[in-house]
gemmi code that builds the backbone of each chain (N, CA, C; Angstrom):
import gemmi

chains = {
    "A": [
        ("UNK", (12.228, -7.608, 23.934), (11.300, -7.545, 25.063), (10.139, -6.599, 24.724)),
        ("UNK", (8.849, -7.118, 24.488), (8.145, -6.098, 24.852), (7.119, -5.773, 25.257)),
        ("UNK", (7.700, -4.193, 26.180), (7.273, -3.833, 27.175), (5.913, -3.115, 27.424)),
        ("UNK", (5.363, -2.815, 26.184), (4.224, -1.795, 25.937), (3.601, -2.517, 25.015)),
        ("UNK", (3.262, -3.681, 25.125), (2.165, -4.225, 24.296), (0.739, -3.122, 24.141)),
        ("UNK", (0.331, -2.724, 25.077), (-1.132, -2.179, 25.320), (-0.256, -0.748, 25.762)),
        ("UNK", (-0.695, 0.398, 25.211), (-0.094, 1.895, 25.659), (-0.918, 2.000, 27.445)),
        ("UNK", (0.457, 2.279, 28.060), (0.338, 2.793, 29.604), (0.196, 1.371, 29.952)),
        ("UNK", (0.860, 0.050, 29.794), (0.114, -0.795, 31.084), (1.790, -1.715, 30.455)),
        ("UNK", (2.476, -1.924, 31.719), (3.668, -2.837, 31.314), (3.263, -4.202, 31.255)),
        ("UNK", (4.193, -5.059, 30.478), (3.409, -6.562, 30.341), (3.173, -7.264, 31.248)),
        ("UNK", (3.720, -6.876, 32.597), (3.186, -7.787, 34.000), (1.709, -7.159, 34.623)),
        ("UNK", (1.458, -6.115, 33.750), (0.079, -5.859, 34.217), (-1.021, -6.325, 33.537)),
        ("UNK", (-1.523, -7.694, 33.935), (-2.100, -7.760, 32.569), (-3.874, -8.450, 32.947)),
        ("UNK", (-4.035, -7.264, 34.306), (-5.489, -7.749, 34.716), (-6.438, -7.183, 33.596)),
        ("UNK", (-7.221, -7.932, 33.046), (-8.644, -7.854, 31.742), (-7.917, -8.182, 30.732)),
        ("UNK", (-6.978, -8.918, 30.390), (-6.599, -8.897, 29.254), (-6.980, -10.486, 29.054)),
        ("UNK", (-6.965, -10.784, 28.088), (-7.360, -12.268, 27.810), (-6.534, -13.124, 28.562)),
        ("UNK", (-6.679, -14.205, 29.441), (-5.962, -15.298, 29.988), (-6.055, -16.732, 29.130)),
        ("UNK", (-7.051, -16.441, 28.376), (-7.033, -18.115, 27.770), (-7.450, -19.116, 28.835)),
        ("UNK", (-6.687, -20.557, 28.750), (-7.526, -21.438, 29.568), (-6.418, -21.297, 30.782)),
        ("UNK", (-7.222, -21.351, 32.636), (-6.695, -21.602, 33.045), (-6.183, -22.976, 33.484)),
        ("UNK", (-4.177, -23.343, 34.002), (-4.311, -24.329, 34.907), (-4.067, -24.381, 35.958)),
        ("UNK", (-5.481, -25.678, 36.404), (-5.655, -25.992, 37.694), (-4.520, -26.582, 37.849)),
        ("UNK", (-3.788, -27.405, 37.705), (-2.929, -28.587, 38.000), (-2.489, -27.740, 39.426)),
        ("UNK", (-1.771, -28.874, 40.247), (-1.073, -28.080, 41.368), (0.224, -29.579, 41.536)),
        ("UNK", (1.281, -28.766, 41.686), (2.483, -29.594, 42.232), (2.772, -29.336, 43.654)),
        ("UNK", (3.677, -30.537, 43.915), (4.147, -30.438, 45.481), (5.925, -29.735, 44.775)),
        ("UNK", (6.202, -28.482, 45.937), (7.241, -27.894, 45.768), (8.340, -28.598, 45.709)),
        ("UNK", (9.344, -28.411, 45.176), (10.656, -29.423, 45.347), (11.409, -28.667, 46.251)),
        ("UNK", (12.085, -28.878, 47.024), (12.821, -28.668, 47.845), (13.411, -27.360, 48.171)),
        ("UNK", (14.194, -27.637, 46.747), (15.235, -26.193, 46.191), (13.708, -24.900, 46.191)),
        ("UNK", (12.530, -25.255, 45.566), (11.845, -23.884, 45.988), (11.304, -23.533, 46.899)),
        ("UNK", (11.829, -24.597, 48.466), (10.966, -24.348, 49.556), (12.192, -23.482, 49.924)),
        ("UNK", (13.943, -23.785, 49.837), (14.207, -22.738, 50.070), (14.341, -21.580, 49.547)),
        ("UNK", (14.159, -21.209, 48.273), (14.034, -20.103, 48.025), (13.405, -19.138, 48.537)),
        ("UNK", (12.138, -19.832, 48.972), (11.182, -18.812, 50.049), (11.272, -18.572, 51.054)),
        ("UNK", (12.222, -19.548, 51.695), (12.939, -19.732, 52.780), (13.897, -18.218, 53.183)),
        ("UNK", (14.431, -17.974, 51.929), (15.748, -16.906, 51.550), (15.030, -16.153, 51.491)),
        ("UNK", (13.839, -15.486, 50.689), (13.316, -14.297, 50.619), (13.055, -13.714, 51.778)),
        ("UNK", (12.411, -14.886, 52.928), (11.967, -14.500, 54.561), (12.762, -14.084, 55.142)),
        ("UNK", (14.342, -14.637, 55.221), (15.424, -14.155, 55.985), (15.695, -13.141, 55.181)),
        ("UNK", (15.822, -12.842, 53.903), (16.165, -11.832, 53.200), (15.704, -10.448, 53.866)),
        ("UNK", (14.457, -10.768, 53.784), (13.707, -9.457, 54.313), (13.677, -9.161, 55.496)),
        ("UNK", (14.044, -10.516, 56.285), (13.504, -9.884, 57.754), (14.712, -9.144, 58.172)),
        ("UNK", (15.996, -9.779, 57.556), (17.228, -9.362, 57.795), (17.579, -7.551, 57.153)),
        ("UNK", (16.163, -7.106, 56.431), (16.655, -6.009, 55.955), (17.460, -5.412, 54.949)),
        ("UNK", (17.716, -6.860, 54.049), (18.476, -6.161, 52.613), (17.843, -5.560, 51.533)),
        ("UNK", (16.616, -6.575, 51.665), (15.022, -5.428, 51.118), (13.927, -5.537, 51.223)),
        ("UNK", (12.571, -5.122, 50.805), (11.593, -5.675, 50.956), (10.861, -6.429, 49.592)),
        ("UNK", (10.016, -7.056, 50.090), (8.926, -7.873, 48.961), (8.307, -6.561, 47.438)),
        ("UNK", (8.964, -5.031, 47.972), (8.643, -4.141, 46.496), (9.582, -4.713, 45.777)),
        ("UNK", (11.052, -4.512, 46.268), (12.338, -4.841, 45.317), (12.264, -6.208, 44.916)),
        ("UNK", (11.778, -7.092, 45.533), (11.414, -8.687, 44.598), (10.458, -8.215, 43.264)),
        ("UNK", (9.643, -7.481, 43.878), (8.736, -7.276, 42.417), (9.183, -6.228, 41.813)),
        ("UNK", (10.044, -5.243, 42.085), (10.192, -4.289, 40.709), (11.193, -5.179, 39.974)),
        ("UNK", (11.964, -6.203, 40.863), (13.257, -6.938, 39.630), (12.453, -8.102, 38.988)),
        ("UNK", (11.403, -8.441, 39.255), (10.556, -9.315, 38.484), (9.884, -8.951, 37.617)),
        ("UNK", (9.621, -7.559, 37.532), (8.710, -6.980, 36.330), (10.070, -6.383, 35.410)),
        ("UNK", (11.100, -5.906, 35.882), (12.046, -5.177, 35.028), (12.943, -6.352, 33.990)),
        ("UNK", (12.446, -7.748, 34.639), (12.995, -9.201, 34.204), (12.766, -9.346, 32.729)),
        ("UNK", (11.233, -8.389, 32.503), (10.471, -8.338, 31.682), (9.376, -10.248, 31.080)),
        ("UNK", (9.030, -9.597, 29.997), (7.775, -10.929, 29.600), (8.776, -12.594, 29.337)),
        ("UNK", (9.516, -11.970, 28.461), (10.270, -13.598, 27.935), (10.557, -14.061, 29.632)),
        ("UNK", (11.312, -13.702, 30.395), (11.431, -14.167, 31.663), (10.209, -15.476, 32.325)),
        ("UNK", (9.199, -14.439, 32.137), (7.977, -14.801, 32.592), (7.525, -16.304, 31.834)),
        ("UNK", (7.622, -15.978, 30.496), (7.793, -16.959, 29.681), (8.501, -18.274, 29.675)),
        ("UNK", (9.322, -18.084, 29.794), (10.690, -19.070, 30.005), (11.252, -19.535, 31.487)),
        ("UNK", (10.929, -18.838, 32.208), (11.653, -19.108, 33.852), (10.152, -19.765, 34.490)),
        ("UNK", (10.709, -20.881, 35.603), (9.451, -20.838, 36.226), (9.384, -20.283, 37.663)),
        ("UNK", (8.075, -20.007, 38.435), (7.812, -19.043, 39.402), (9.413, -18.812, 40.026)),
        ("UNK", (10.003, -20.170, 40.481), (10.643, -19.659, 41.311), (12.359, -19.719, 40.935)),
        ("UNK", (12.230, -19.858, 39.969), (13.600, -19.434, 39.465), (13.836, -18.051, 39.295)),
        ("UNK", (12.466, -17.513, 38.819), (12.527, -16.332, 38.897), (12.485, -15.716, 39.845)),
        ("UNK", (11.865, -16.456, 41.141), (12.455, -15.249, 42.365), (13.528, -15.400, 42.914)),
        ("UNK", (14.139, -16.210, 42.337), (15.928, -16.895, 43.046), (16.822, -15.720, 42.297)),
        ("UNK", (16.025, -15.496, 40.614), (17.029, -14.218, 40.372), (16.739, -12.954, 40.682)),
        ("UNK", (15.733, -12.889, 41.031), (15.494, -11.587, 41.599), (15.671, -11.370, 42.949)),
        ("UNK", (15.954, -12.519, 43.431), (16.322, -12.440, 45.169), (17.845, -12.394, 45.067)),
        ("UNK", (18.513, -12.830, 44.098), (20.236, -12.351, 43.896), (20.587, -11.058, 43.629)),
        ("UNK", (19.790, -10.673, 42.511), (19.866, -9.467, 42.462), (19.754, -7.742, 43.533)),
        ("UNK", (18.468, -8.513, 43.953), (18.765, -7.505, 45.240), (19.591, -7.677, 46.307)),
        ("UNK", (20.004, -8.985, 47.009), (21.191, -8.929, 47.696), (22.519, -8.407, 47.216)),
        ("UNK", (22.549, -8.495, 45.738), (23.916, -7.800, 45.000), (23.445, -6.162, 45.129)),
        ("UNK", (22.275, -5.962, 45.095), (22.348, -4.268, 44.978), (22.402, -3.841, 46.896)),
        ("UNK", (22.052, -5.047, 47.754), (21.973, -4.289, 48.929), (23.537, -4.724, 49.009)),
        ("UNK", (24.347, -5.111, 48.947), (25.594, -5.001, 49.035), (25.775, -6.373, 50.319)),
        ("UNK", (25.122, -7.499, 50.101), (25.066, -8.644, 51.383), (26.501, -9.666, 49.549)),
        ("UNK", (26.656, -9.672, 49.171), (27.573, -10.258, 48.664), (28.230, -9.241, 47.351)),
        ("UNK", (29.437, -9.526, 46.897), (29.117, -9.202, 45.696), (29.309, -9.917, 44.317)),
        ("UNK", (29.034, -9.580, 42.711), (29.222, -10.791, 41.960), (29.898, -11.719, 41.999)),
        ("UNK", (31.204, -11.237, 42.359), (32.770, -12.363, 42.280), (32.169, -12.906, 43.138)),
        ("UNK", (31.802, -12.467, 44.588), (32.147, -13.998, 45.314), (30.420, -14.729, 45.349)),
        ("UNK", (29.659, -14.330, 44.811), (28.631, -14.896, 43.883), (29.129, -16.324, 43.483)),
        ("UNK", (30.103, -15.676, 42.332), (30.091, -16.613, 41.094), (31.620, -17.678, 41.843)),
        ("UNK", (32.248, -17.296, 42.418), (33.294, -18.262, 43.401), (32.492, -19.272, 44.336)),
        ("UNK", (31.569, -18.815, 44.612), (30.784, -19.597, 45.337), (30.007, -20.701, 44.407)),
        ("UNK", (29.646, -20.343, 44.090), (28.725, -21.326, 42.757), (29.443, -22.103, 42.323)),
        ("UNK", (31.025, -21.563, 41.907), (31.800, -22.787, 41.674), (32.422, -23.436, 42.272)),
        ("UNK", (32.516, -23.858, 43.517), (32.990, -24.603, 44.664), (31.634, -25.018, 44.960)),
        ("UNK", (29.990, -24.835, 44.670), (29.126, -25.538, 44.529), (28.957, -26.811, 43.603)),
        ("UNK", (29.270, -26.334, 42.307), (29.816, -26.844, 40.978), (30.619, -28.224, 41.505)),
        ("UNK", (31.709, -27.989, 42.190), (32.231, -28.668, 41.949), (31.791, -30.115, 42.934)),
        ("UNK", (30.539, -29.823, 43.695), (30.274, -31.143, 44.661), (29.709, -32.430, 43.694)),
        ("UNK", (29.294, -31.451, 42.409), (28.748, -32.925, 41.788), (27.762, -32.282, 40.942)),
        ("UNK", (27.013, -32.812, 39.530), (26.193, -32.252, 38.303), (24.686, -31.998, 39.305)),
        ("UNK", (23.749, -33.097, 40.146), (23.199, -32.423, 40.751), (22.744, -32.091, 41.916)),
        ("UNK", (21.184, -31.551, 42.339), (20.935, -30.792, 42.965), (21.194, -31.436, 44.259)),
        ("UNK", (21.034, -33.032, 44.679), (21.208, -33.862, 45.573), (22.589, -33.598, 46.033)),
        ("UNK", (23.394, -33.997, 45.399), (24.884, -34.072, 45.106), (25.766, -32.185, 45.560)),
        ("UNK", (25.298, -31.507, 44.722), (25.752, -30.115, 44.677), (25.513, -29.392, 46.137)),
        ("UNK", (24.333, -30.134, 46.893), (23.768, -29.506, 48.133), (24.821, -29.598, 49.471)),
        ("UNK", (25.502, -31.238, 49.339), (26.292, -31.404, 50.059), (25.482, -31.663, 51.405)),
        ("UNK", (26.239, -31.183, 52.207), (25.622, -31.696, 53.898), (24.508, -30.463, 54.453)),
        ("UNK", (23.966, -29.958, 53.346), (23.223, -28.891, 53.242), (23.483, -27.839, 54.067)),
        ("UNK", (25.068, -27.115, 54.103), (25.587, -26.087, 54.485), (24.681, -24.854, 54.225)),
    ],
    "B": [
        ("UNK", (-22.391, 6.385, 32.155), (-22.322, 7.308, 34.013), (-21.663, 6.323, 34.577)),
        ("UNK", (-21.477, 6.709, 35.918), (-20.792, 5.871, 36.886), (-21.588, 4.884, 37.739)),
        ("UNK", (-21.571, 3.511, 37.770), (-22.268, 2.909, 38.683), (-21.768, 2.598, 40.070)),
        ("UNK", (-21.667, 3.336, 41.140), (-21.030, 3.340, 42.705), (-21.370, 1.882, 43.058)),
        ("UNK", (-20.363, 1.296, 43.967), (-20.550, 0.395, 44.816), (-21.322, 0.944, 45.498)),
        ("UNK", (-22.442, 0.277, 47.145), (-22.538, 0.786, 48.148), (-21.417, -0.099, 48.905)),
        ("UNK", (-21.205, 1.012, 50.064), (-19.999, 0.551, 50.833), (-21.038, 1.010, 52.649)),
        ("UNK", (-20.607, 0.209, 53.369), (-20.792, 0.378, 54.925), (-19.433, 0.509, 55.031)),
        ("UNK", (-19.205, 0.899, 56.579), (-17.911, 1.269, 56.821), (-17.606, 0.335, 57.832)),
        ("UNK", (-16.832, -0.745, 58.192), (-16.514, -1.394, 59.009), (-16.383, -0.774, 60.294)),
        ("UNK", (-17.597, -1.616, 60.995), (-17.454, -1.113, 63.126), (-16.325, -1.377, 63.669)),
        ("UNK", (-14.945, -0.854, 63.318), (-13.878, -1.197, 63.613), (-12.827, -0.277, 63.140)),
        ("UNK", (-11.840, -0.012, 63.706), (-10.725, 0.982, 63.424), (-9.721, 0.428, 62.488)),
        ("UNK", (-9.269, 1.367, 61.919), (-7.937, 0.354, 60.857), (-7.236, -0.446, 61.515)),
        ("UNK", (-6.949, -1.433, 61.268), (-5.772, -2.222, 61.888), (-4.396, -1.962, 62.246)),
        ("UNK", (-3.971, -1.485, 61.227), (-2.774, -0.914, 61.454), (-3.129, 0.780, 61.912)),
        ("UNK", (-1.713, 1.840, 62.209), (-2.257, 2.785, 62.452), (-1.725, 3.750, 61.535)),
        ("UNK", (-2.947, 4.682, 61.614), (-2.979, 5.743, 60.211), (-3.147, 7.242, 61.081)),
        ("UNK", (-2.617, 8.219, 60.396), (-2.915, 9.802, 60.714), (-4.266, 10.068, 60.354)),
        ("UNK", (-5.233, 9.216, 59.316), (-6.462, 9.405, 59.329), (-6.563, 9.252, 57.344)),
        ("UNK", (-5.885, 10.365, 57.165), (-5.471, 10.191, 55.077), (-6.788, 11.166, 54.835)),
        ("UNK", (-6.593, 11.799, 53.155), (-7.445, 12.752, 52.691), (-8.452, 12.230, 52.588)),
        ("UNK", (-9.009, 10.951, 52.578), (-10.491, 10.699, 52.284), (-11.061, 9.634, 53.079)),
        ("UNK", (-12.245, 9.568, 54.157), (-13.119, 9.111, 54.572), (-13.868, 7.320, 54.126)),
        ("UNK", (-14.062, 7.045, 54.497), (-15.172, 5.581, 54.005), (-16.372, 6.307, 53.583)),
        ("UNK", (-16.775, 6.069, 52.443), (-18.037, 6.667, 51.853), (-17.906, 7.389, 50.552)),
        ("UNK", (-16.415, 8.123, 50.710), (-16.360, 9.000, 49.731), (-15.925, 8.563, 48.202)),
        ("UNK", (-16.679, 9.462, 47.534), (-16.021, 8.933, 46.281), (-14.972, 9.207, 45.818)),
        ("UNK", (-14.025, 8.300, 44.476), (-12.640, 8.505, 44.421), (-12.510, 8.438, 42.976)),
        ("UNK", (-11.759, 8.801, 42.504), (-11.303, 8.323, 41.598), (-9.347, 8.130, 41.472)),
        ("UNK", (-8.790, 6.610, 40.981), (-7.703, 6.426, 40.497), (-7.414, 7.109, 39.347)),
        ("UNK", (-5.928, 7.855, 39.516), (-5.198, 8.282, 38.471), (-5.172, 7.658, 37.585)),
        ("UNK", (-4.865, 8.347, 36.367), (-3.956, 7.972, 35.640), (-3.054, 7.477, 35.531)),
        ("UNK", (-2.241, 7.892, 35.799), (-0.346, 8.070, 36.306), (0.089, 6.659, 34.991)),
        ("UNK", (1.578, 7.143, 34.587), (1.848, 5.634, 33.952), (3.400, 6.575, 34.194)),
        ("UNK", (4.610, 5.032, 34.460), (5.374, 5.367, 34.516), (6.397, 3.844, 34.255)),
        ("UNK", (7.693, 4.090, 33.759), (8.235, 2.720, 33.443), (8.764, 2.081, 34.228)),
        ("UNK", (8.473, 2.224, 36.071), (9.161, 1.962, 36.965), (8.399, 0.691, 37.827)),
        ("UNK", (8.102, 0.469, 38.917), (7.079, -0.462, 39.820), (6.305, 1.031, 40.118)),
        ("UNK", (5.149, 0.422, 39.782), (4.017, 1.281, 40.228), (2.963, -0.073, 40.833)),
        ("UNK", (2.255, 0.516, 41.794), (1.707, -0.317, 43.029), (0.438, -0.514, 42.487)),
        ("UNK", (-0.445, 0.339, 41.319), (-1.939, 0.167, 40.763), (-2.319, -0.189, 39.810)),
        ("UNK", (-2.917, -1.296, 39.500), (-3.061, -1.572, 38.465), (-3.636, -1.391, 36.882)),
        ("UNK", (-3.464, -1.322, 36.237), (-3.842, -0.617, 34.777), (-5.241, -0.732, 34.835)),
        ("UNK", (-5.853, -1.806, 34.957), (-7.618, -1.707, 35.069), (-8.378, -1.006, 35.974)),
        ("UNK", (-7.439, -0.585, 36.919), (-8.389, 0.422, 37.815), (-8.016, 2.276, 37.425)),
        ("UNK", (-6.971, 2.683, 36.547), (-6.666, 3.634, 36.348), (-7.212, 4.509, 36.116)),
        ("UNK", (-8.441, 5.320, 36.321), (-8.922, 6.326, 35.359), (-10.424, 5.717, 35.822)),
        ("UNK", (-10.415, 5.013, 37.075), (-11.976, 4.617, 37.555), (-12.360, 5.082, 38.831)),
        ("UNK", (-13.840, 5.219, 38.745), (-14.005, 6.211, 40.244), (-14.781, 4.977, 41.010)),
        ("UNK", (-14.597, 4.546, 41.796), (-14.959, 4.107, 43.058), (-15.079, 4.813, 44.253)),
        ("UNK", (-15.413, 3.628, 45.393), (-15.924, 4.186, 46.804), (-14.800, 4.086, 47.706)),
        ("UNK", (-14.427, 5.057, 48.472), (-13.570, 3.860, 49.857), (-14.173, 3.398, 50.683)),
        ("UNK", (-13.811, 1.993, 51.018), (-14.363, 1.105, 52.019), (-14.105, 1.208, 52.909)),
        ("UNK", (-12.629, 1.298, 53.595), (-11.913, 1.296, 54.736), (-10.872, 2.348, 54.211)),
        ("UNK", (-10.373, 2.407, 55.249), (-9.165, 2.926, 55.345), (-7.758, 1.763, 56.204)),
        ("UNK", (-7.078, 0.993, 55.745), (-6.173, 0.029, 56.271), (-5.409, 0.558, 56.906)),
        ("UNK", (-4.752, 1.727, 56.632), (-3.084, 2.026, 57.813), (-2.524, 2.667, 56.905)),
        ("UNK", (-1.447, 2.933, 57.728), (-0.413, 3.921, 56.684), (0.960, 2.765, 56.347)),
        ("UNK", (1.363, 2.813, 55.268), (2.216, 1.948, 55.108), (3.694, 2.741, 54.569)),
        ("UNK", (4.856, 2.216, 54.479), (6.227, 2.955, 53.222), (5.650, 3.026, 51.934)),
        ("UNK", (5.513, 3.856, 51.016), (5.572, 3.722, 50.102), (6.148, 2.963, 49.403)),
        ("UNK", (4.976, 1.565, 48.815), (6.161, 0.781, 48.324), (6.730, 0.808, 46.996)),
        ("UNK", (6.190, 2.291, 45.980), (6.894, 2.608, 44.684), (8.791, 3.231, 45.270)),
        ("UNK", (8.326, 3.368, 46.284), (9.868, 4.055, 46.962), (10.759, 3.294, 47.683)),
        ("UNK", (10.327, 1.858, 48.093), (10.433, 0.887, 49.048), (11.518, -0.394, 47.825)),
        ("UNK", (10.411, -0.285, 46.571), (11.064, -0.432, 45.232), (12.428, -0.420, 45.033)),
        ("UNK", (12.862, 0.329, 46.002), (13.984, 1.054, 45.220), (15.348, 1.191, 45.805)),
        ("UNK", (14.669, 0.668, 47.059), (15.671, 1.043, 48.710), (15.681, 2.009, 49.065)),
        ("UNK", (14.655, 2.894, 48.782), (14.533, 4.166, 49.485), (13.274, 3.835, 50.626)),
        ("UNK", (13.632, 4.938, 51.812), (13.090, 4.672, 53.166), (11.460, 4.416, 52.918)),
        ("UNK", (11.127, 4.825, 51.911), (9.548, 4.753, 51.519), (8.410, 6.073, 52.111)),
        ("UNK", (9.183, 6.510, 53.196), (8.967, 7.725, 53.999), (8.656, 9.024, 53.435)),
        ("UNK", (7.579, 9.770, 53.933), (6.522, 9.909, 55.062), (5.792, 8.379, 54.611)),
        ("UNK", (5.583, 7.398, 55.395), (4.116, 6.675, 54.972), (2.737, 7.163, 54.768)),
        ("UNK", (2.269, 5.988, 53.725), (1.292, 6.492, 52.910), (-0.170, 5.845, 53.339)),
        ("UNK", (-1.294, 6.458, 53.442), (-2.719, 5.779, 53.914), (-2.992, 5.420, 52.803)),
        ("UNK", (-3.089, 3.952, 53.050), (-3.656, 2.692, 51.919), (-5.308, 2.583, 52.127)),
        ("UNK", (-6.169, 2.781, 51.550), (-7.599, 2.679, 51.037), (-7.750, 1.555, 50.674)),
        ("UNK", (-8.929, 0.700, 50.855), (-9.903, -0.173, 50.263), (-10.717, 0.367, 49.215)),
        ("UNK", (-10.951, 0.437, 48.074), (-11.591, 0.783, 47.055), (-12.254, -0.362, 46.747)),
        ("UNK", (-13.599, 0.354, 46.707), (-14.959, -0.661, 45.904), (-15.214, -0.301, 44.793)),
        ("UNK", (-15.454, -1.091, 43.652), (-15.335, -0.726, 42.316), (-16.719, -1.048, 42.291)),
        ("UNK", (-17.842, -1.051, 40.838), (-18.598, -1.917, 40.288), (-17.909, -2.348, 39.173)),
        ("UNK", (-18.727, -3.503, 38.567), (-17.859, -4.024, 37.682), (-18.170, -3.851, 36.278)),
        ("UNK", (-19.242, -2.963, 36.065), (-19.892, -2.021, 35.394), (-18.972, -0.701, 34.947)),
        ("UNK", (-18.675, -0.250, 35.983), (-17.087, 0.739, 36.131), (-15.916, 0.328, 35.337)),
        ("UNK", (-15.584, -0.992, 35.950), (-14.353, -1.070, 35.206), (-13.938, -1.694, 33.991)),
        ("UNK", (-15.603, -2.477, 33.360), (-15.206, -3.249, 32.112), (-16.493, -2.644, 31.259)),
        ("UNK", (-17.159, -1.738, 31.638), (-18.256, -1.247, 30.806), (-19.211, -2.321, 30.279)),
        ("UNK", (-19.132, -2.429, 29.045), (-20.310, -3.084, 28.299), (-19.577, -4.638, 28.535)),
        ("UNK", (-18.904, -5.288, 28.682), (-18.042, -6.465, 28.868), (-18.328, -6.541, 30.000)),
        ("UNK", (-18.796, -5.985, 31.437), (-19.487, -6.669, 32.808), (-20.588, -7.572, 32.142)),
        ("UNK", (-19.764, -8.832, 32.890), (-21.165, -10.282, 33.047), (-21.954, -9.368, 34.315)),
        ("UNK", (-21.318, -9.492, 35.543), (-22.489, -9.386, 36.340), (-21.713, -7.775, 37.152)),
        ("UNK", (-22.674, -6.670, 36.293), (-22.057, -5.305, 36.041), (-22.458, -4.785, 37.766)),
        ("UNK", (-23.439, -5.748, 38.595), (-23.124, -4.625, 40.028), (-22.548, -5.643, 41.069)),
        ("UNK", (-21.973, -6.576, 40.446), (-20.710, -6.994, 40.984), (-19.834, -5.914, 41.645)),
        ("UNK", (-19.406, -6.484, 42.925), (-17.457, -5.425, 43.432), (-16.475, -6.080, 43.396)),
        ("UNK", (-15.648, -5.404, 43.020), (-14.360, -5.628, 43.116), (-13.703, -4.771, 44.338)),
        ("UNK", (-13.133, -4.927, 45.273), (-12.185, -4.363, 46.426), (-10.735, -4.169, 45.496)),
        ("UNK", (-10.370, -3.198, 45.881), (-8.585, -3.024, 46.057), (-8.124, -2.468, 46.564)),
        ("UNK", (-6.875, -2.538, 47.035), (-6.332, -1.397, 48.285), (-5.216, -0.438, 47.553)),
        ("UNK", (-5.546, 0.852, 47.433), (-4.640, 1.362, 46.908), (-4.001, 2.950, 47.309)),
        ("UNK", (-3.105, 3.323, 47.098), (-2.539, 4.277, 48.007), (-3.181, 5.526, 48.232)),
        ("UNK", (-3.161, 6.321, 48.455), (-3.908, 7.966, 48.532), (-3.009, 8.475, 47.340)),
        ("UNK", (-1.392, 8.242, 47.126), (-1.011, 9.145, 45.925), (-1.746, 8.751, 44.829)),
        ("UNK", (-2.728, 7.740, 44.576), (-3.242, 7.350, 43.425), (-4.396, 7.759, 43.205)),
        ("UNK", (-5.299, 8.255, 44.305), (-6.589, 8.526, 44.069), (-6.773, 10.429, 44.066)),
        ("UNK", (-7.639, 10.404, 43.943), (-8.026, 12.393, 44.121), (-9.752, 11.817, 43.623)),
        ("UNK", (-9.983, 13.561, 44.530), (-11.437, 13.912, 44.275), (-12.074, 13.101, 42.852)),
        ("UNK", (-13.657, 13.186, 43.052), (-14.006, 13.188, 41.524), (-14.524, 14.607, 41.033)),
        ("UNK", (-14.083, 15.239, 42.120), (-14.211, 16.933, 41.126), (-12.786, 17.639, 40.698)),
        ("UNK", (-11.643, 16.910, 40.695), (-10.826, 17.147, 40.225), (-10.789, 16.818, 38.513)),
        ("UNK", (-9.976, 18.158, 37.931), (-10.076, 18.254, 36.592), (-9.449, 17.223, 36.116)),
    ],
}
model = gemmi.Model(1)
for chain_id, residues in chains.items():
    chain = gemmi.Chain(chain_id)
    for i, (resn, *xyz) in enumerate(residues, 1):
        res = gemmi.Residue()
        res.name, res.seqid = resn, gemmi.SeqId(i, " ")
        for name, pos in zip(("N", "CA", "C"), xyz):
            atom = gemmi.Atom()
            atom.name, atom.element = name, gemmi.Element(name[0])
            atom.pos, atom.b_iso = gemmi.Position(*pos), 0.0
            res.add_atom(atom)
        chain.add_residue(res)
    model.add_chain(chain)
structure = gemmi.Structure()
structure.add_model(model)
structure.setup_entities()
């Protein structure tokens, strides 16, 4: 990971630095990332944290993240993460859950179920 | 040298509500330094640049402390800062009396007669 490309500025800070070309393109959200944003709103309003702790676990994710994940996968893990640090679940029943998700079917249609 | 924005001060009170904060609309500022490996709220291109304040917005939690799950408490008076763009990219300003706005906390700014 690294974090200090440029001395004093972490790699998510990266206003004046060259962007290259931008893209315009724009997609319509899929579903799964309308709720994600969905979760962050109740997340917060409910008080497990605020919109800082989405972004300090998105910058601490570091660059490859940024790289490799897209927008909102990455706030799905950074929105787990802080519900695991505010103590609203914890890993085990995380990962028990996921697999009794697992098991509705390979995908996202299928896995959603009667959208419990 | 420094090229100042001019700033008017909006005919209007902060929106949110503030104790008032160390510096005025008009005055000049300059952003810290500061670098640290944690969430910090300012961004690297404004660090070490003196601008104007525009407004004054409200007092908000600190959100380097808010970061963290800490109460964010005492809240902090968030500033509008007017940059030129002369200021912040030097000889690389296309259009150098261009502004840039940003809102950034009072722990970030101090005098420009500070050493």
């Amino acid at each position: 990971m690294s974090d200090t490309k440029k001395t004093g500025h972490r790699w998510h800070d990266m206003g004046g630095t060259d962007a290259g070309e931008i893209a315009h393109d724009q997609h319509a959200y899929a579903l799964w990332e309308k709720r994600v944003d969905a979760l962050l709103r109740l997340s917060t309003v409910k008080g497990y944290f605020t919109v800082d702790g989405l972004r300090r676990v998105l910058e601490d994710m570091g660059e490859d993240a940024f790289e490799t994940m897209s927008y909102y996968e990455r706030w799905i893990a950074s929105i787990t993460q802080n519900m695991v640090e505010a103590g609203a679940f914890t890993i085990e029943e995380l990962n028990a859950r996921m697999a009794e998700v697992e098991t509705r079917g390979p995908t996202y249609g299928e896995a959603q179920g009667s959208g419990e | 040298m420094t090229l100042l924005a001019q700033v008017a001060s909006p005919p209007f009170a902060p929106p949110y509500p503030t104790r008032g904060g160390r510096f005025a609309p008009g005055d000049t500022v300059r952003v810290k330094r500061g670098d640290a490996p944690g969430h910090m709220r300012t961004p690297g291109y404004l660090r070490g640049r003196t601008g104007r304040v525009e407004r004054i917005c409200g007092d908000f939690g600190n959100p380097e402390e808010l970061a963290y799950r800490r109460d964010g408490l005492p809240a902090c008076t968030l500033y509008r800062v007017r940059f030129t763009m002369a200021e912040i990219w030097g000889d690389r300003a296309e259009q150098p009396a261009d502004t840039l706005d940003a809102e950034i906390f009072e722990h970030w700014l101090e005098a420009t007669d500070a050493p």
